[in-house]
C-alpha positions as CSV (number, residue, x, y, z in Angstrom):
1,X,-106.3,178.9,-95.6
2,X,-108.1,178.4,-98.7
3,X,-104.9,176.9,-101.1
4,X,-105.3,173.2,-102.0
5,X,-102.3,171.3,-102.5
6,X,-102.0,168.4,-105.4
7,X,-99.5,165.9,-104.3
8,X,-98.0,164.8,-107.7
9,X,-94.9,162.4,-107.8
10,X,-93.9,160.0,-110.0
11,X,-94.4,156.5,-107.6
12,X,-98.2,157.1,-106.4
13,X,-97.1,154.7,-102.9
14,X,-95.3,157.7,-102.2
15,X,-97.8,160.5,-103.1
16,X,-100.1,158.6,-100.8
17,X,-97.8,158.6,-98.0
18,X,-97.5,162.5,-98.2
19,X,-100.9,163.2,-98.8
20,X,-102.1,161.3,-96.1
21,X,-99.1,162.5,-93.6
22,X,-100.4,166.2,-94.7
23,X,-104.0,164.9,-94.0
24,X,-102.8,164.0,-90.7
25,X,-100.3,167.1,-89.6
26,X,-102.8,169.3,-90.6
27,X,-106.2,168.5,-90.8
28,X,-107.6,172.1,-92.2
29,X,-105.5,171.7,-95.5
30,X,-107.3,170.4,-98.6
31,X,-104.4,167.7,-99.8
32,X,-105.5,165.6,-103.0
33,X,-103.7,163.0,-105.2
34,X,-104.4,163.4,-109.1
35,X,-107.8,162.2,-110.2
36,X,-109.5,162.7,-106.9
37,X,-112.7,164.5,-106.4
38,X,-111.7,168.4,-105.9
39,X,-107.8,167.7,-107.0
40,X,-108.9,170.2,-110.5
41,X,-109.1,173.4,-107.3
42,X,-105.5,172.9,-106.5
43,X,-103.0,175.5,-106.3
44,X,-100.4,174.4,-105.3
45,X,-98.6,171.1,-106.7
46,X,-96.1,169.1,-104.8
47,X,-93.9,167.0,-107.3
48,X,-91.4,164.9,-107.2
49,X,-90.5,164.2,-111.8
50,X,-94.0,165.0,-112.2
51,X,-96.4,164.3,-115.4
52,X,-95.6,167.0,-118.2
53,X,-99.0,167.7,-118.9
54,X,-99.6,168.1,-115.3
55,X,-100.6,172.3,-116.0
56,X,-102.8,171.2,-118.4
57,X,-104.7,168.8,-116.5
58,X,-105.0,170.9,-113.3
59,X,-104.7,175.0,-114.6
60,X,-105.3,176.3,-111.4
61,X,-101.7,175.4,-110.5
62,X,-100.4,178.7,-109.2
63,X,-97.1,177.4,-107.6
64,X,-94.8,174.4,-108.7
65,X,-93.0,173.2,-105.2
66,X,-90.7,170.3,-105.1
67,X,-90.8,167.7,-102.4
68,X,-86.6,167.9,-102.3
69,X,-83.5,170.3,-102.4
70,X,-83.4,169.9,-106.3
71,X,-85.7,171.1,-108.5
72,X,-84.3,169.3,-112.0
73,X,-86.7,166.4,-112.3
74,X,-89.9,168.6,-112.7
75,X,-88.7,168.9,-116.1
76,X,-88.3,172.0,-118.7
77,X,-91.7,172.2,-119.5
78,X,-92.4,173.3,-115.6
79,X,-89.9,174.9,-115.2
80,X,-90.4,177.4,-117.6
81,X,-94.1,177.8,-117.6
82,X,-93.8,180.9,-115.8
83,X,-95.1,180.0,-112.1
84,X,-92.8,180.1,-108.6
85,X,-91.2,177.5,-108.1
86,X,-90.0,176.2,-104.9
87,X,-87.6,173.9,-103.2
88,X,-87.2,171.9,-99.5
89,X,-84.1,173.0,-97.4
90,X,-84.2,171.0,-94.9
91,X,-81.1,171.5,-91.7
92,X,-81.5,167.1,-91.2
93,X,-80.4,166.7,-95.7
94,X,-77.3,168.9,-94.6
95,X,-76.1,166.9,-91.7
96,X,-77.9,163.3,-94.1
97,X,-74.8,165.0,-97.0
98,X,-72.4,165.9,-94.6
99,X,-72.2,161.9,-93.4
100,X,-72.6,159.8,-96.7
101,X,-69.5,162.7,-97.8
102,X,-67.7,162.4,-94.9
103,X,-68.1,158.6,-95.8
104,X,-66.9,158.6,-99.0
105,X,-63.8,160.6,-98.0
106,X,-62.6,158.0,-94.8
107,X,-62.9,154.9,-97.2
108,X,-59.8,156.9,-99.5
109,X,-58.4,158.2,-96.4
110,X,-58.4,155.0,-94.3
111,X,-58.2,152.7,-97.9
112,X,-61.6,151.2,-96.9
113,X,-62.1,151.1,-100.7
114,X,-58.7,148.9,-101.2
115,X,-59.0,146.8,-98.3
116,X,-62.3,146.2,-99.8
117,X,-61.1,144.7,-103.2
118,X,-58.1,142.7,-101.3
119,X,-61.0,141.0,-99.3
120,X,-62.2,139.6,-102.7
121,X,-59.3,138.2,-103.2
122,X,-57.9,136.6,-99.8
123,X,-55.1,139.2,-99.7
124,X,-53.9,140.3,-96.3
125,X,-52.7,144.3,-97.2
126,X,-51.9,147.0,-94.9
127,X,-52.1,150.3,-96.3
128,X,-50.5,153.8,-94.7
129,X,-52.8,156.0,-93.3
130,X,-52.9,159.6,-94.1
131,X,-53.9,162.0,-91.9
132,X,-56.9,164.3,-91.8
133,X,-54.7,167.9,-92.9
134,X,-52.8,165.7,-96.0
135,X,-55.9,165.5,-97.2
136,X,-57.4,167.8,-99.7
137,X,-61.1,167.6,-100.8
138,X,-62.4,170.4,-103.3
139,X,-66.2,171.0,-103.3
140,X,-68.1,172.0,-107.1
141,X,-71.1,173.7,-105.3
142,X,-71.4,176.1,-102.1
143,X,-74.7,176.2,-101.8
144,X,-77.1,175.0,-99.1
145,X,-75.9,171.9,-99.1
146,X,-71.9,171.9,-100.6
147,X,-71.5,175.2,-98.1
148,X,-72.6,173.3,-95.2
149,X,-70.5,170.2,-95.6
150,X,-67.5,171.9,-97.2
151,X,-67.4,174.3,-93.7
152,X,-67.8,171.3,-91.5
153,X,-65.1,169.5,-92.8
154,X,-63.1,172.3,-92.9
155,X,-63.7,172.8,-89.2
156,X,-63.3,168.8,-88.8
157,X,-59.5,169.3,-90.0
158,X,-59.6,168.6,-93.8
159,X,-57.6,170.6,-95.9
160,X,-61.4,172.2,-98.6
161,X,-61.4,174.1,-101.5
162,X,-64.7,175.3,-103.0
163,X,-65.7,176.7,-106.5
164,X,-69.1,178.1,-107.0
165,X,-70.5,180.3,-110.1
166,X,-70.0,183.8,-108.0
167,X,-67.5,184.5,-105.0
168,X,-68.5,183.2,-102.3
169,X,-66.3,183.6,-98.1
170,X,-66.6,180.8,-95.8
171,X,-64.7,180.2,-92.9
172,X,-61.3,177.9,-93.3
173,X,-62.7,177.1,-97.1
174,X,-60.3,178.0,-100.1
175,X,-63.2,179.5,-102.2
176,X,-62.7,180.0,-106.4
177,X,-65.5,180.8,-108.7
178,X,-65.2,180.9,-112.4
179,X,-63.3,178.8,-115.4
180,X,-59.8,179.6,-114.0
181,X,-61.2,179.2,-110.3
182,X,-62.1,175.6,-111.4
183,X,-59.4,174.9,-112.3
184,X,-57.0,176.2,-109.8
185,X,-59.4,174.0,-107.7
186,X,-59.1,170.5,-109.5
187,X,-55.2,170.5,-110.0
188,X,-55.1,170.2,-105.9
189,X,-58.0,168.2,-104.9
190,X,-57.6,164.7,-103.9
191,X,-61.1,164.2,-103.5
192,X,-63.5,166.1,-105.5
193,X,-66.8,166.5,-104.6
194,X,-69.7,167.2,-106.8
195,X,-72.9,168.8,-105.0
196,X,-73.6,171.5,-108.2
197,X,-77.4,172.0,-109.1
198,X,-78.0,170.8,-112.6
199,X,-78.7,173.2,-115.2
200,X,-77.8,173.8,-119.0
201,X,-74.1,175.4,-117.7
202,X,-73.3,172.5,-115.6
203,X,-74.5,169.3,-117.2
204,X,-71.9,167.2,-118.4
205,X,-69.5,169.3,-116.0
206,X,-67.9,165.7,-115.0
207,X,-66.1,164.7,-117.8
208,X,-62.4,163.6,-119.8
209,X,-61.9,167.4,-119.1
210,X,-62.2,167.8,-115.7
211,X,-61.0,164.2,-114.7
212,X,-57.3,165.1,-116.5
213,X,-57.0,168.1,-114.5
214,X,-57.4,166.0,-111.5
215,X,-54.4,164.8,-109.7
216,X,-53.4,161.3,-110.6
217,X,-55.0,159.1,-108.2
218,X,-57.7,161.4,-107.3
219,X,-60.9,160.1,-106.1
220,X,-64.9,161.6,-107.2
221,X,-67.9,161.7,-105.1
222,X,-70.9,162.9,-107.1
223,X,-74.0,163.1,-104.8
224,X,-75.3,166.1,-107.0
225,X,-77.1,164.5,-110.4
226,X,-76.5,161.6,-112.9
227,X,-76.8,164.2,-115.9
228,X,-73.6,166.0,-114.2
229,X,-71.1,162.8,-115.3
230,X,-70.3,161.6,-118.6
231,X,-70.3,157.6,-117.5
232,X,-68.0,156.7,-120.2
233,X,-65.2,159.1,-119.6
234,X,-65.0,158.3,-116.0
235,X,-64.9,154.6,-116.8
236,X,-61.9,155.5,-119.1
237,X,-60.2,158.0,-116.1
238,X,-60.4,155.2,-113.9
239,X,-59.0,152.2,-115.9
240,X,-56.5,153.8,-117.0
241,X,-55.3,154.4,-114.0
242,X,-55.5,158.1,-113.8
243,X,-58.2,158.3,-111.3
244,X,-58.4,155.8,-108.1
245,X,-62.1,155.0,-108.1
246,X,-65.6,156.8,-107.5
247,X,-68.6,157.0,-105.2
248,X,-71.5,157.5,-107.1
249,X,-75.1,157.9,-105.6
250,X,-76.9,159.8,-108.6
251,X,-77.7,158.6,-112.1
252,X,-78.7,159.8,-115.2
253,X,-81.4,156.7,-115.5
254,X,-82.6,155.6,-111.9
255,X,-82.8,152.5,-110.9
256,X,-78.9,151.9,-112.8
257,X,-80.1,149.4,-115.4
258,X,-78.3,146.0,-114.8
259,X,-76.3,146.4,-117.7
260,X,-74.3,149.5,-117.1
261,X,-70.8,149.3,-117.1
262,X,-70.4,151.1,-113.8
263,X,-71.6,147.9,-111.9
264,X,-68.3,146.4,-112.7
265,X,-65.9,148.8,-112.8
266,X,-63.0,148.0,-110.7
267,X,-63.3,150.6,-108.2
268,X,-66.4,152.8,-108.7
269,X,-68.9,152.0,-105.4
270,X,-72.6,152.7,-106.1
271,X,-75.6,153.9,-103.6
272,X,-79.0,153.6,-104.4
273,X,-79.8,157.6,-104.3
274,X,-79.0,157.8,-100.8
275,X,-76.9,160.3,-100.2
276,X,-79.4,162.2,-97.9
277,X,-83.6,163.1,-97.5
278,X,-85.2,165.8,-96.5
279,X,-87.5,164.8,-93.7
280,X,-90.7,164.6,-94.7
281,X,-92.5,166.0,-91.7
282,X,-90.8,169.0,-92.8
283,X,-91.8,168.6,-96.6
284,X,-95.1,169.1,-95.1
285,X,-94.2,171.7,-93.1
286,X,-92.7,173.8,-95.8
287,X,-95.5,173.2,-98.1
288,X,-98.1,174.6,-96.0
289,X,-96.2,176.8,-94.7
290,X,-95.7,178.4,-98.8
291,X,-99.5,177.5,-98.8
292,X,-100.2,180.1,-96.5
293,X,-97.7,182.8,-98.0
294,X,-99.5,181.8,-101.9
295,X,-103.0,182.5,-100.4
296,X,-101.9,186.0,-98.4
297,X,-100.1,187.1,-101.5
298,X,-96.7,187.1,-99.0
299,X,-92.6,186.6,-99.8
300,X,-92.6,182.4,-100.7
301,X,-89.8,180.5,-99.1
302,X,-86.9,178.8,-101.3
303,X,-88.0,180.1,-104.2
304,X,-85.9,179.3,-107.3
305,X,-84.4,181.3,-110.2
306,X,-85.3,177.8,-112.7
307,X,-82.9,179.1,-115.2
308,X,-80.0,178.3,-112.3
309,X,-82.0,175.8,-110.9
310,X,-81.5,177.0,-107.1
């Protein structure tokens, strides 16, 4: 195989880490990091909110592949420099989704989150539980990820709904697609999930809007992307009462700067962009794999349409 792969990410500890696990997995592929002898042959480049400039530094780039599900971070400026781009789907991120979601939804169902904020006060409160069919969770995003955990949920005894861009069947999911789809979905959901890609159509998609359709004392969980919330109007949704509270894993600056007003919101838990990881044996595996296909001319896997972003 003679395609190189440049290993490009923004925290170099981590570019190391891959390039030296690809050194290791397989031993016939020509891995760099940026600046090393060679790296200016590379045709493929790995990125994780790579450099802008990175096409001109290294034109040989014939394929853009990112080392996750989402393709966002590698910017507009890659994304529309005309190349293939690919993604990682990875079966372990779906079942990583399916528990941090499944998560979020027991600490409403079981008032985890209230038993919580009684603790920090020394109050001794028992709460009703609700069972698993009371509860309705609707889903913005059926793809790789959103139809996975929306069907196994579904199967688990939750009462889903699911809205996507087209029509989409799955099995024991109410699916809706469209503007009057969306909101047939929010005016039932107790729990609304946000696992959309981020493009121009859906940024912002979380906001006063959306949030008043919601049933009062609703709940979000958005594990999709910062840029998909307006910050300020769910802090308003929530103290004023209309909304319960949020899980929120993704942000539109990362790390959350110490000053944001979500750290103290009364009701709004944050994770450290956890939600789930592709394993990155895989990673590698994926990228050589599309390695391989690049060099023979084949059919790439995961390719992307970047003006959707999936």
């Amino acid at each position: 195989m003679s395609a190189a792969i440049l290993f490009a990410t923004n925290t170099p500890k981590y570019s190391s880490f891959l390039v030296n696990l690809c050194r290791e997995l397989y031993p016939d592929v020509k891995a760099f990091l940026p600046g090393e002898p060679g790296a200016e042959n590379a045709q493929i480049a790995a990125c994780w909110a790579p450099d802008q400039d990175l096409l001109i530094e290294y034109p040989n780039i014939k394929l853009i592949h990112s080392v996750a599900a989402g393709v966002d971070h590698l910017g507009e400026t890659l994304l529309t420099a005309g190349l293939p781009v690919c993604r990682v789907v990875d079966d372990g991120q779906k079942i990583g989704m399916f528990e941090y979601i499944l998560y979020g939804i027991l600490n409403v169902q079981r008032n985890f989150d209230k038993a919580i904020q009684e603790q920090s006060i020394k109050n001794w409160q028992r709460y009703p539980i609700r069972k698993k069919k009371d509860i309705r969770i609707g889903f913005l995003g059926l793809g790789e990820l959103g139809g996975y955990v929306s069907s196994q949920l579904a199967a688990f005894g939750y009462s889903v709904y699911g809205w996507s861009r087209t029509k989409k069947f799955l099995q024991d999911v109410h699916c809706y697609f469209g503007e009057d789809g969306l909101d047939s979905l929010l005016e039932q959901s107790d729990i609304v999930v946000n696992i959309l890609p981020l493009n121009a159509s859906t940024q912002g998609i979380l906001n006063a809007q959306v949030f008043n359709k919601m049933p009062e004392g609703s709940y979000l969980i958005n594990c999709g992307r910062g840029d998909h919330l307006v910050e300020a109007d769910l802090i308003q949704a929530i103290e004023s009462g209309h909304l319960r509270g949020a899980l929120l894993d993704v942000f539109s600056v990362e790390p959350l700067p110490e000053n944001n007003p979500l750290w103290t919101t009364q009701g709004v838990s944050i994770t450290p962009h956890v939600a789930s990881d592709a394993s990155k044996p895989e990673i590698i595996h994926q990228l050589v794999d599309n390695a391989k296909k690049l060099a023979a001319e084949e059919r790439l896997n995961n390719q992307i349409n970047p003006t959707l972003g999936y």
